[in-house]
N, C-alpha and C positions, 0 to 999 in steps of 0.2 A: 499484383501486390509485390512491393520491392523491397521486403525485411532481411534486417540481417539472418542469414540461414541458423546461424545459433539457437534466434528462439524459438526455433520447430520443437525442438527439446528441452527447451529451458524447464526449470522450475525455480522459484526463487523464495527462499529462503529473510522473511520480513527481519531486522534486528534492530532494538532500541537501545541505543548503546550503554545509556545508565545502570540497564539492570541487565546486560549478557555474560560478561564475566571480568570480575576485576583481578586484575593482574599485580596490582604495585600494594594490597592493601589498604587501600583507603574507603573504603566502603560505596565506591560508585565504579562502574564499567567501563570499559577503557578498549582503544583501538588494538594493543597489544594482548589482551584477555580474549577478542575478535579473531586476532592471528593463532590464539593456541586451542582454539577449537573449531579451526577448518575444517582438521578430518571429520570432527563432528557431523559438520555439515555434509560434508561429501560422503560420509558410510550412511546417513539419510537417505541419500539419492537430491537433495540439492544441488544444482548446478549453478547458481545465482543468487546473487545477495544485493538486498534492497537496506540499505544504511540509512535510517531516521536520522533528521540532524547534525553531523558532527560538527561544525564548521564554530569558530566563539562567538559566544552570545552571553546577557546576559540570565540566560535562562529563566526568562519571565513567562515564558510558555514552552518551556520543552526544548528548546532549541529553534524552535521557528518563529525566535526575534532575534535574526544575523545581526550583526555588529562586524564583522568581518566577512565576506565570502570567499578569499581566499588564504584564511589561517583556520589550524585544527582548535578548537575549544582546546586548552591547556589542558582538563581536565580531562580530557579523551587520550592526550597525547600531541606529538608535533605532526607537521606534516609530511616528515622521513618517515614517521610510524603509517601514514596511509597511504604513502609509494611502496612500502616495504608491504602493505596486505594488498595491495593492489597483484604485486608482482607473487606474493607467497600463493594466493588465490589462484590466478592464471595458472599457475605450474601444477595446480589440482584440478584444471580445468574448471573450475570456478570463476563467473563473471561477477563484475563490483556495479551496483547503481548507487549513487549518492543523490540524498534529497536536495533538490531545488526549490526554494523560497523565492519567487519573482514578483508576487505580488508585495509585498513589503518587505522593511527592513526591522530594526530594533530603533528605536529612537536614540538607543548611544550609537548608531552608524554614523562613522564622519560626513557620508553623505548628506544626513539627517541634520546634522548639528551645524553643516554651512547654508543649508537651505533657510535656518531658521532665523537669521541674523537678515538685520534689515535693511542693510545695504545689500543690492543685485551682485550676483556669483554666479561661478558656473553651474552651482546647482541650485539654485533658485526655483527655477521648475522641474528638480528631482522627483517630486513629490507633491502629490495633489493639494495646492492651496486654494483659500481665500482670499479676498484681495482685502477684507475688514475682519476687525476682530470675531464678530458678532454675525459673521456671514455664513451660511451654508446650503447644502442642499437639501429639497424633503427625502427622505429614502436614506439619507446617508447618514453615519453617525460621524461626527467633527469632536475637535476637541480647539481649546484656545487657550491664549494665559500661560502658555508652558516657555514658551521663546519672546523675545524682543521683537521678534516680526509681526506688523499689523498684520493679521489673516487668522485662519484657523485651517488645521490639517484636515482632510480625512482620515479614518481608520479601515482596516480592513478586517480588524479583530478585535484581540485587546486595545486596551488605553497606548499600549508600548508599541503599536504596532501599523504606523505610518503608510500609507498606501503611496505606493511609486507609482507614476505618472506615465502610463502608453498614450494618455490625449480621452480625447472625448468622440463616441460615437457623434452626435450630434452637440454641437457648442449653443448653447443658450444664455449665458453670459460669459463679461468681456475677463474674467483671470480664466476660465476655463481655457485648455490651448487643442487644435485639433489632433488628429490619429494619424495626422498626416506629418504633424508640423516636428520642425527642429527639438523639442522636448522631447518627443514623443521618440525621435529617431534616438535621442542619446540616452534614453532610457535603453530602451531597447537594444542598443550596441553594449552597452556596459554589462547589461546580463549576458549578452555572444559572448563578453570578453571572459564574463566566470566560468560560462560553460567549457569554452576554448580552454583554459586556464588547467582545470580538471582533466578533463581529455586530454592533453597532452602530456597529462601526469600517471596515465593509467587508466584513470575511471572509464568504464565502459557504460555510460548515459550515465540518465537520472531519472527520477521519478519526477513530476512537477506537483507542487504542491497548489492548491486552487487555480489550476490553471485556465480554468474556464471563464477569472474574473478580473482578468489585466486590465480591458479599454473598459471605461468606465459610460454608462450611458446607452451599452451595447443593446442589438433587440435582440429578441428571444431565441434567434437560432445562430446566437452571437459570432456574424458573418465578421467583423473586423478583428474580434480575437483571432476567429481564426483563420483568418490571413496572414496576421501577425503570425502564428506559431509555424504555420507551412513555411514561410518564407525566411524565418529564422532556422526550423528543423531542417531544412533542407541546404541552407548554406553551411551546417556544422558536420551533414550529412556528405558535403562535399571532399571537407577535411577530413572526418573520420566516419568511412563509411561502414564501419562494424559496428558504431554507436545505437544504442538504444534507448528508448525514452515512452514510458507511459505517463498516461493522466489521469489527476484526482481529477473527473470529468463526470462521470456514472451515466455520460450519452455517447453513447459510442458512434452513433451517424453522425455526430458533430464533432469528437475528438479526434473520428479514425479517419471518415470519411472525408471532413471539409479541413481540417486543422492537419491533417497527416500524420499523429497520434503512431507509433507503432503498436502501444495498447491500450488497452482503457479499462480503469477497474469498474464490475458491475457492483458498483455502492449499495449498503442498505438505505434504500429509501423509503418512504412510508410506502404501504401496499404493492410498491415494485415486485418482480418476479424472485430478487434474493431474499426479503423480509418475507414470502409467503413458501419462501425454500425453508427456512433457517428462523427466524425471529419471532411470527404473525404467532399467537394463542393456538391457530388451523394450519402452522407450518409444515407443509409436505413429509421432511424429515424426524416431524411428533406422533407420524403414522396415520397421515392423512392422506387427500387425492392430489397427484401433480397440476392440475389442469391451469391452475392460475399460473403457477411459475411455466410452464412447458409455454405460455400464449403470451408473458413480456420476454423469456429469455427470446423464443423464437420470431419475432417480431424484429429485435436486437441484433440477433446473429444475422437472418437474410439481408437485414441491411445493411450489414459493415462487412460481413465476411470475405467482401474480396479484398478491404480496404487494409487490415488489421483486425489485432485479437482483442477480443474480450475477457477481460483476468478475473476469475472465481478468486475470491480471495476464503483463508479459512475465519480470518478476523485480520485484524489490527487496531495499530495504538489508540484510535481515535473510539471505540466501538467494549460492549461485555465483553469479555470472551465468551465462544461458541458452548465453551462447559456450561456457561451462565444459563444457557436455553435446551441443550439435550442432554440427556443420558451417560455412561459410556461404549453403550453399545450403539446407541444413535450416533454417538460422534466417527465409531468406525464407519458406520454406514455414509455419513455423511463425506470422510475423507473421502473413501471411494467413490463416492461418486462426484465429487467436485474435483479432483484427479484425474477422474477420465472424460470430465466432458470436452470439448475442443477451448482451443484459445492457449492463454499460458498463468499458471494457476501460481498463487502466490498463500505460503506459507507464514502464518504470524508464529514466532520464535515461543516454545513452551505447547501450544496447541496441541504438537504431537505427542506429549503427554497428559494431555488434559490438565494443564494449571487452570487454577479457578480465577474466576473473578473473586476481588475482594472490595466486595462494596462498599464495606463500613468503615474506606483507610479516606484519612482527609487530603484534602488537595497538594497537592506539590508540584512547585514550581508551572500554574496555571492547569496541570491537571484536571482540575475537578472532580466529574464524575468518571473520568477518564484514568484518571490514575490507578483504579485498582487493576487495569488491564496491562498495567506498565512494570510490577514489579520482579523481584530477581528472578532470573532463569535457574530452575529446581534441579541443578545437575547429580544428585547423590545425596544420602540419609547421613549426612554428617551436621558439622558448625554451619552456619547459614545457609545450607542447604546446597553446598559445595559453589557458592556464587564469591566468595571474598573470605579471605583467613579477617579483616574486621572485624574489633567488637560487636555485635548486633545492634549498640545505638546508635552507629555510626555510617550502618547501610544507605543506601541512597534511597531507599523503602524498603520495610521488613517483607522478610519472605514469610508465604505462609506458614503459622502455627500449627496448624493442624496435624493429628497424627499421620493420618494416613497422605498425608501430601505429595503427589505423584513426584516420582524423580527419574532421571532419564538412566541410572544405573540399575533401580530395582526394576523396569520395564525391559531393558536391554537383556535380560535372564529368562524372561518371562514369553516362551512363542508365543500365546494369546495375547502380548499384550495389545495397546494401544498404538506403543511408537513401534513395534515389530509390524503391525498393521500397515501403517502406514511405509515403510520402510516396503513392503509387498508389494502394495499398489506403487510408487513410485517405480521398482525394479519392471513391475508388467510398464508401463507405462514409456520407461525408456527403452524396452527391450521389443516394444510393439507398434511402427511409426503410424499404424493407424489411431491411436490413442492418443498421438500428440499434437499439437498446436492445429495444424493445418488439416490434420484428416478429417475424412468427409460426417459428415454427421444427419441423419434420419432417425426423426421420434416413430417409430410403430406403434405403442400404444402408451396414452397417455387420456383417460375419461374420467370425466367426475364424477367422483362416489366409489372410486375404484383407486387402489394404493398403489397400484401396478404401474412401473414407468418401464418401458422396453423401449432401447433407441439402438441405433449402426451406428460402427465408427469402419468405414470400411469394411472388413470381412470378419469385423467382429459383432457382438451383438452384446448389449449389456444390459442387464434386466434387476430390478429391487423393489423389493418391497417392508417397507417401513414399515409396516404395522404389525400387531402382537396377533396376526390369525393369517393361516396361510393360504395362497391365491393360485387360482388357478393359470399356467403360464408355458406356454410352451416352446423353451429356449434351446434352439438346436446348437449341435457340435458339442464336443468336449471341454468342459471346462479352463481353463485356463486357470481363474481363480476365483476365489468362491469366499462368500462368509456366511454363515447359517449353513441351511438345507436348502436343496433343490434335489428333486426326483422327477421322475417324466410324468411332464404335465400340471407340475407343482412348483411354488416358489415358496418354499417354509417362512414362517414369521422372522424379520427382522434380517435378510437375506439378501446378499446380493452377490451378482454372479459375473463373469464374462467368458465368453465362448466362442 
């Protein structure tokens, strides 16, 4: 495996830039509200930041319908302001990912708006057409009627949101164009061009956003995406070989191994090994038996492990937050140990103080049910909850009302807290290279019917137990760090340890 040596120790830090911290007053978050809470990140124990979006749009989904890929959303700021956090970050030793949108654009992309005109252009086949109004495929959703072009688009989401054009696995009819052909290659060069673009402005990778659904047509173990992705990661890999790049993927023998993937987040998917960690009614972390998650994670890991890492995430923008489904002591239990398992763990921004979901807020800007996991970051017991000096009707989404609303000032006082918790684990975790990305990893006990998870990371040994009654466990060496009880031969309720 040929990674940039960085991410042995990464950790990165998830951030939505609407609600992180606004800077200029106007009640939305901004690139330079990003730059005055680096050290934030960095007395975390963060080393890396994964940036949602920033790029203009019209924000009809969040930011992931581009109209420009390489200008800042005005509202975020210019693009001096993310050369200038690019470089503020490096000098805290802090790496930058910026999200990439390849599967589509926004329908105001000029790309978009010359495709749809009915005289032939050079982007005519930017974008997956029709060749008749009233024409489509089964399986896909189209839309017509919007442009002068006889044809109808595909989507790849919303109505706003155009699906770009890598060709067709297999062509069955005559507008489809192949995976091979001239379309498909200038498709494909123009997103090099964006990436290149960034990169050589600072950013260190990107995240890919659906990047599993570029060639259209694909089969199941979608051999020509990832061809496509190898052969592009590996020529930007040429130019900038510190660059890093994970994928909205959630198959990691397909992203790491056959795509060349540097990481792959393990997504919640229905009865996956993370929903029976974390989400499932019987999730491991509600004080139940590991044995479901211990038998997809490990299935996952032997098979990609040489290839790349697999990213525990704690949440993100798309998903509850994790408060939404445990405790706050489940939530310690569960940073720790998504922390120290192998791979490179990725933090959703507020988590580390347990902000809530807020289910009952209505949708914004394509949100949905997604939006209550998006709103301000809870910095202090002040005006908006220290996120914008802003009137409160003028936030980009109200912060929580609640009284007791966790804030990262009244935790930073508090050793038991939450974010002091986490702050713990990350310091063992950077200061222990068997706990990071690459160190070796062996489950020792993990049965069902039983709460007890004991695995190796190296010559350590890390043992927990989730549930409200204590188990019998016998974890040698001196601890390291600990939460609950452990005594010889015992692992006290709601407990975890390394040694």
């Amino acid at each position: 495996m040929n990674r940039p040596a960085w991410l042995r120790d990464a950790v990165f830090y998830e951030i939505y830039p609407s609600s992180f911290a606004d800077s200029n007053g106007d009640g939305i978050g901004d690139i330079n509200g990003i730059r005055q809470k680096l050290p934030y990140v960095k007395d975390l124990g963060c080393n890396a930041l994964w940036l949602n979006p920033c790029f203009d749009s019209p924000f009809k989904d969040g930011g992931y319908d581009v109209r420009d890929y390489k200008l800042a959303a005005p509202r975020y700021g210019t693009n001096e302001d993310l050369y200038a956090l690019f470089k503020e970050a490096h000098a805290l030793g802090i790496r930058v990912l910026l999200d990439l949108v390849p599967g589509h654009t926004s329908e105001e992309h000029p790309w978009f708006i010359e495709s749809g005109k009915p005289e032939k252009n050079e982007y005519s086949d930017r974008y997956v057409w029709t060749d008749f109004w009233i024409k489509g495929t089964p399986g896909h959703p189209y839309i017509a009627g919007e442009t002068p072009r006889n044809g109808a688009y595909m989507l790849n989401f919303f109505k706003c949101q155009p699906a770009l054009n890598y060709g067709w696995a297999k062509v069955t009819e005559d507008w489809q164009t192949p995976v091979t052909g001239k379309a498909a290659r200038a498709t494909r060069n123009a997103m090099a061009d964006v990436m290149r673009f960034w990169l050589a402005h600072g950013c260190d990778g990107f995240r890919v956003d659906m990047a599993n659904s570029l060639v259209k047509g694909d089969d199941d173990d979608k051999s020509y995406t990832c061809a496509l992705w190898k052969g592009l990661l590996n020529e930007m890999r040429a130019e900038f070989p510190e660059a890093a790049f994970v994928a909205e993927w959630g198959w990691p023998e397909q992203a790491l191994c056959l795509a060349d993937f540097d990481m792959d987040f393990y997504l919640d998917h229905w009865d996956n090994g993370y929903h029976k960690l974390v989400r499932s009614d019987d999730a491991y972390l509600k004080g139940n038996d590991p044995a479901a998650f211990v038998k997809d994670y490990l299935k996952r890991y032997e098979a990609s492990k040489e290839d790349g890492y697999i990213s525990f995430i704690t949440g993100n923008h798309d998903t509850p937050r994790i408060s939404w489904y445990l405790t706050d002591d489940q939530l310690k239990l569960a940073y720790a140990l998504l922390l120290t398992l192998p791979g490179v763990p990725f933090l959703y921004y507020g988590d580390e103080i347990g902000m809530r979901y807020l289910d009952y807020l209505p949708t914004k800007e394509g949100g949905y049910t997604r939006t209550g996991s998006r709103t301000p970051m809870q910095w202090a017991p002040e005006k908006n909850l220290g996120f914008s000096d802003a009137d409160p009707g003028r936030l980009y989404l109200p912060v929580d009302p609640a009284p007791d609303a966790p804030t990262a000032a009244a935790q930073e006082s508090d050793p038991g807290s939450l974010l002091n918790t986490v702050k713990a684990v990350l310091a063992l975790r950077h200061r222990c290279p068997d706990l990071q990305a690459d160190g070796s990893f062996q489950v020792l006990h993990a049965q069902a019917g039983d709460p007890l998870l004991i695995f190796r990371r190296g010559a350590l040994t890390v043992a927990l137990n989730p549930s409200n009654k204590p188990v019998k466990a016998d974890v040698p060496g001196t601890p390291l760090f600990q939460i609950g009880s452990c005594e010889k031969g015992s692992l006290g309720p709601n407990s975890f340890i390394v040694s």
